[in-house]
C-alpha positions in Angstrom: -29.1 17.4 -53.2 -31.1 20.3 -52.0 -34.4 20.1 -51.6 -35.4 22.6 -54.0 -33.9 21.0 -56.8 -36.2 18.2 -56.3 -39.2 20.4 -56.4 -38.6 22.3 -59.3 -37.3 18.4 -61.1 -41.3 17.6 -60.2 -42.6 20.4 -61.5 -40.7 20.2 -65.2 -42.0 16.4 -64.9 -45.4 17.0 -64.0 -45.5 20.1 -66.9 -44.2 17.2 -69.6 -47.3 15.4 -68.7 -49.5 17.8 -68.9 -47.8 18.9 -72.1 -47.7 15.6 -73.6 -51.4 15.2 -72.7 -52.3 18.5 -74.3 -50.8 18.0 -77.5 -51.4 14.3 -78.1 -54.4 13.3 -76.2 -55.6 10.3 -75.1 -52.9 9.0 -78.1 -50.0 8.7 -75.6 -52.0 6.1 -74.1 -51.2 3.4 -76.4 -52.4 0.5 -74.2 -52.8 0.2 -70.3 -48.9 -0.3 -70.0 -47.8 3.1 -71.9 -51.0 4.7 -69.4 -48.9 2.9 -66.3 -45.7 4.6 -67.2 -47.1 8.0 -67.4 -49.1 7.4 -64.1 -45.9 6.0 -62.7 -43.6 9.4 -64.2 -46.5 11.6 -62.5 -46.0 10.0 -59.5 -42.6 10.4 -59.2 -42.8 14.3 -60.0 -45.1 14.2 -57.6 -43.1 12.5 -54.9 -39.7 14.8 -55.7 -42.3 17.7 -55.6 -44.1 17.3 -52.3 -40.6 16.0 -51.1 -39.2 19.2 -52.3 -41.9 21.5 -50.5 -42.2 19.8 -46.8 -40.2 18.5 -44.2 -42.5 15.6 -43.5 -45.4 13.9 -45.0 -47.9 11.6 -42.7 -48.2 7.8 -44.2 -50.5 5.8 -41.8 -49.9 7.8 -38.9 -46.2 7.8 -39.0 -44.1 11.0 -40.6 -42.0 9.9 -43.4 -39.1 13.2 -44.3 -38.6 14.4 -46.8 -35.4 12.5 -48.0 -37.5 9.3 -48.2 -40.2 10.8 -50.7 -37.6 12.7 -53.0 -35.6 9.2 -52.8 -38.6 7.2 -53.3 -39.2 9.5 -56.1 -36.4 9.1 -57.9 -36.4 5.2 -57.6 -39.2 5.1 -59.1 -38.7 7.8 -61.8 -35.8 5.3 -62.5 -37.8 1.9 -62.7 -40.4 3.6 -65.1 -37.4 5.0 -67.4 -35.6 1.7 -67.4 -39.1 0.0 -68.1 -40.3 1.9 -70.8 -36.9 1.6 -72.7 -37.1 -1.9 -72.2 -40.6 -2.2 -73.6 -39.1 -0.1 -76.9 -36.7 -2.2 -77.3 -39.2 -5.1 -77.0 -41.2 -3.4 -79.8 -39.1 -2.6 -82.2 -36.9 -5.4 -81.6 -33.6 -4.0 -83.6 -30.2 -4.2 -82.0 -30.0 -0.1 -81.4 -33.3 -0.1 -79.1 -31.4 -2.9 -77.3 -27.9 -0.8 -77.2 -29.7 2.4 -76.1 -32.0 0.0 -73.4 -29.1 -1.2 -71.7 -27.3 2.3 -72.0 -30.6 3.5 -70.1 -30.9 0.8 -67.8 -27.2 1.7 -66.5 -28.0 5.4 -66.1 -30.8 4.5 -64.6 -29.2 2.3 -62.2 -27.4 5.2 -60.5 -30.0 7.4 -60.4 -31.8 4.4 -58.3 -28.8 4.2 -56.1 -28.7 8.0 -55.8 -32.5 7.6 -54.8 -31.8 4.6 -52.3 -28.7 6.7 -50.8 -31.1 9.8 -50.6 -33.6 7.9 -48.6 -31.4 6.6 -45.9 -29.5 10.3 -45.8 -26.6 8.5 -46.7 -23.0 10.3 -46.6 -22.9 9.2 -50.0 -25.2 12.0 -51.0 -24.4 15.1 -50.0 -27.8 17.3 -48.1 -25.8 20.3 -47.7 -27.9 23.6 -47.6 -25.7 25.5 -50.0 -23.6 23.0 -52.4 -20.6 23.9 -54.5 -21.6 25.7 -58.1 -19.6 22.4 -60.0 -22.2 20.3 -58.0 -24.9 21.9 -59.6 -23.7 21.7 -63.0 -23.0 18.6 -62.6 -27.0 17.8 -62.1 -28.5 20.4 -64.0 -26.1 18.4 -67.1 -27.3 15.1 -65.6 -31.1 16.6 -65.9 -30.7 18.0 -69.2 -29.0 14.0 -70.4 -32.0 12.5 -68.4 -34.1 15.0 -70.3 -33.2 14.4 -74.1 -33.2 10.7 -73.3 -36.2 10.6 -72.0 -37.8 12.7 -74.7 -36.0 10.5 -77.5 -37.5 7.3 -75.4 -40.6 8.6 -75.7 -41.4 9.5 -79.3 -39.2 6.7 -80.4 -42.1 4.3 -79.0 
């Protein structure tokens, strides 16, 4: 993954929080767990931001690089997705909130994994400085997916 793909993935996540916030105000938060999803989301795009930007962040005197805040990021980006489907379904309790929670949850999983493999600079994810143009359709498709699902996750609630 290259680093600035993770920072400009923060910024479109931090920029539907603040739009979300602008246009529906203090109604997105529905109770104190819809309010711990968003905080969670923003701290994700903050994590794949700040990730994106430096080489190495200080965390009780020790530098943590890069890789482990953009993986960190994204493990939690996932958690929060997979948790606020799971509360849909919870909510409106029909068997297609189910289906589309456990479709979630699986995409989700990987995205974990990719975050957990990004973390330990795994050879499983690729770091390269310049990577292939198929690679990088292949995420900016897997962003625009995450995207729409997210969006219909959230006004479905």
């Amino acid at each position: 993954m290259k680093r600035r793909l993770a920072s400009l993935l923060g910024v479109g996540m931090l920029g539907l929080v603040s739009a979300s916030l602008a246009a529906f105000g203090s109604s997105v938060l529905t109770g104190p767990l819809a309010g711990a999803f968003l905080a969670g989301f923003a701290l994700s795009a903050i994590l794949l931001l700040v990730g994106g930007l430096v080489d190495s962040i200080t965390v009780v005197g020790r530098p943590v690089p890069w890789n482990v805040v953009v993986g960190i990021g994204d493990i939690l980006l996932a958690a929060v997705v997979t948790l606020s489907a799971i509360r849909s379904a919870l909510v409106t309790d029909d068997a297609w909130s189910w289906l589309f929670a456990g479709g979630v949850a699986i995409g989700c999983t990987s995205l974990a994994w990719f975050g957990v493999q990004t973390a330990r600079d795994s050879r499983h994810v690729d770091l390269e400085a310049t990577p292939s143009s198929r690679r990088l359709v292949a995420i900016a498709l897997l962003v625009a997916a995450s995207f729409g699902i997210g969006v219909f996750v959230a006004t479905s609630v």
